[in-house]
C-alpha positions in Angstrom: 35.7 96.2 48.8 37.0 98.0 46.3 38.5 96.4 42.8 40.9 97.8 40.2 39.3 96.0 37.3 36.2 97.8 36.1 33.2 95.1 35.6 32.0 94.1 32.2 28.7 93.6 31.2 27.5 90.3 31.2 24.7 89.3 28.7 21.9 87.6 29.8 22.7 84.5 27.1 26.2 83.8 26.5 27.6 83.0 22.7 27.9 79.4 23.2 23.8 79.5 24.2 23.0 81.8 21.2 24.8 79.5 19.5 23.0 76.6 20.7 19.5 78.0 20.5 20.1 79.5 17.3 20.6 75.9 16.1 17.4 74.7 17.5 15.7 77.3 16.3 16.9 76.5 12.7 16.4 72.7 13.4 12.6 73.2 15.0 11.9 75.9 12.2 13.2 73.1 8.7 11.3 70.3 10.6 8.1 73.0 11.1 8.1 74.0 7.3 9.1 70.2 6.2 5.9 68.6 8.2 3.5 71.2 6.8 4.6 70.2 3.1 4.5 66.6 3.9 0.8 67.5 5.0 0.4 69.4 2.1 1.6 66.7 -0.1 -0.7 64.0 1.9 -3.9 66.0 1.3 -2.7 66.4 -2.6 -2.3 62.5 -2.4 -5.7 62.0 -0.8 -7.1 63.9 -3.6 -5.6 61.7 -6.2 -6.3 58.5 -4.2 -10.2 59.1 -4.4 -10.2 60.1 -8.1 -7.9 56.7 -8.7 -10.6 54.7 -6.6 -13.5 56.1 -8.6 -11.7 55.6 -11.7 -10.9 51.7 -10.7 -14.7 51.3 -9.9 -15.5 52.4 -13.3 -13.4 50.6 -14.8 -14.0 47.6 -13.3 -17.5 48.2 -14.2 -16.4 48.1 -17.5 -14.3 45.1 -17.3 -17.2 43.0 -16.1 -19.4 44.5 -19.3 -16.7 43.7 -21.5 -16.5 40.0 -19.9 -19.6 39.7 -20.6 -19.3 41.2 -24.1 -17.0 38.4 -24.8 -18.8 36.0 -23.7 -21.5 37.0 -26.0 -19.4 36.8 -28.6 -17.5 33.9 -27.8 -20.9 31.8 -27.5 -21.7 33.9 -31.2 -18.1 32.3 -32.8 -19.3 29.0 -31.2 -22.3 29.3 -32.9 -20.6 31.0 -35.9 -18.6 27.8 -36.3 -21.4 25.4 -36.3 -23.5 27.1 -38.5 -20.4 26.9 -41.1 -19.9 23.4 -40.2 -23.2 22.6 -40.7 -23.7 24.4 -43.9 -20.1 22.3 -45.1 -22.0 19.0 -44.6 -24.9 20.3 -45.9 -23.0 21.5 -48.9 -21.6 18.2 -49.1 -24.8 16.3 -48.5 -26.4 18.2 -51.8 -23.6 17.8 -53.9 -23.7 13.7 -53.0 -27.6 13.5 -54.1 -27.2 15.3 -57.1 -24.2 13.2 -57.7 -26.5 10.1 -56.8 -29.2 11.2 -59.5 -28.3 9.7 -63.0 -28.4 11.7 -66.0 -31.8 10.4 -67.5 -33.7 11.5 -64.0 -34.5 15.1 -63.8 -35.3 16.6 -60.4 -38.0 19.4 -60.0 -38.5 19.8 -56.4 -36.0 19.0 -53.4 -36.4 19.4 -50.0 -34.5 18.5 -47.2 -34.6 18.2 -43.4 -32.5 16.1 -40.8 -34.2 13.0 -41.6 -36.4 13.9 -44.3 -35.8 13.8 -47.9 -38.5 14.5 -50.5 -38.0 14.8 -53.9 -40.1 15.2 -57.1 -39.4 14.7 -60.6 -39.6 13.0 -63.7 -37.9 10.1 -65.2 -38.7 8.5 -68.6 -40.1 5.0 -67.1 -40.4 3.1 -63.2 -37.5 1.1 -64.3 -35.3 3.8 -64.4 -35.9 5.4 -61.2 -36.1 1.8 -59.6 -33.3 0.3 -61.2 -30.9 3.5 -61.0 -31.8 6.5 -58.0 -34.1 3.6 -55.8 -31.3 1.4 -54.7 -28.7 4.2 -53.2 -31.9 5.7 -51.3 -32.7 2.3 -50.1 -29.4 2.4 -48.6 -29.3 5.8 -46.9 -32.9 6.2 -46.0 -34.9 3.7 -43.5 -37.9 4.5 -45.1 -38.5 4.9 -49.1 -42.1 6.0 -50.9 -42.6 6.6 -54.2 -45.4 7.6 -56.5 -45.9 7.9 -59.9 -47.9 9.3 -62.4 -47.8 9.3 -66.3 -47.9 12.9 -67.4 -49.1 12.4 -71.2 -48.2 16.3 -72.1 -44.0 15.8 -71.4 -44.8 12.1 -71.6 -42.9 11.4 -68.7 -43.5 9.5 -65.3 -43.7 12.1 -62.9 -42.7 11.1 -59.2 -42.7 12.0 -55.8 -40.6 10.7 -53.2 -40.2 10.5 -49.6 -37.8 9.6 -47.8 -37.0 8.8 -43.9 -35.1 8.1 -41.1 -37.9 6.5 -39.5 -37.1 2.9 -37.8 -39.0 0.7 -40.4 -38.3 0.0 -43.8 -40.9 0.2 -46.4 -40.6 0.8 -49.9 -44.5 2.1 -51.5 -44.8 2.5 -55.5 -47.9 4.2 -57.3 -50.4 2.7 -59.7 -48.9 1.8 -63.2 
């Protein structure tokens, strides 16, 4: 058989296959490049998750000293306010005894615990300690002693006194 038309060479792919593969090629090539920087960006990531987990355990190393910290010095304010509370009332408690001693009465020596009050001095006869610093002891104090003693140089009674909390009430004066 013989033809008139001469034959064409046919390609081994057509155009609409280049086409085709062409596109997969482009599509299988992006997804290729864009999986190897999301691995790239995962292994950057990884990286930063460890130094972010080391860093949280240091710091919450240090959050649990400075807990601690402030519990120290919470418990110091506590004790901080106390001792200022306690030194007010103190404060307060010296002013009222030396508000309670009368002008003629003068005090050498004064010492003071929590339920312990011992004082010396010297006043110019019994009957003035007894009659004027005696009675407001009497009525703070449980327990009241009182010596005396004539000292001829000042010419003054000296005294000593001690007084307590204690549970009985007992009132002791010195020789004349």
């Amino acid at each position: 058989m013989y033809s008139y038309k001469t034959p064409r060479k046919k390609r081994f792919f057509s155009r609409d296959s280049i086409l085709w593969m062409s596109f997969v090629s482009i599509i299988s090539f992006a997804l290729l490049v864009f999986g190897l920087y999301l691995f790239y960006k995962s292994s950057l990531y990884q990286g930063d998750l460890q130094e972010v987990e080391s860093s949280n355990e240091v710091l919450s190393k240090s959050v649990i000293e400075y807990e601690k910290e402030l519990k120290i010095l919470t418990m110091q304010k506590i004790l901080v306010d106390e001792v200022k509370k306690s030194n007010t009332l103190l404060k307060s408690s010296i002013k009222n005894l030396f508000d309670l001693v009368p002008d003629h009465i003068v005090l050498t020596k004064v010492v003071m615990h929590k339920d312990l009050l011992d004082l010396e001095g010297t006043t110019p006869t019994k009957d003035t300690y007894r009659l004027l610093l005696e009675p407001p002891l009497k009525s703070i104090f449980n327990s009241s002693k009182v010596n005396f003693r004539f000292d001829g140089f000042i010419g003054k009674y000296v005294f000593k006194s001690i007084n307590s909390m204690g549970e009985e009430k007992e009132i002791v004066s010195g020789k004349e």
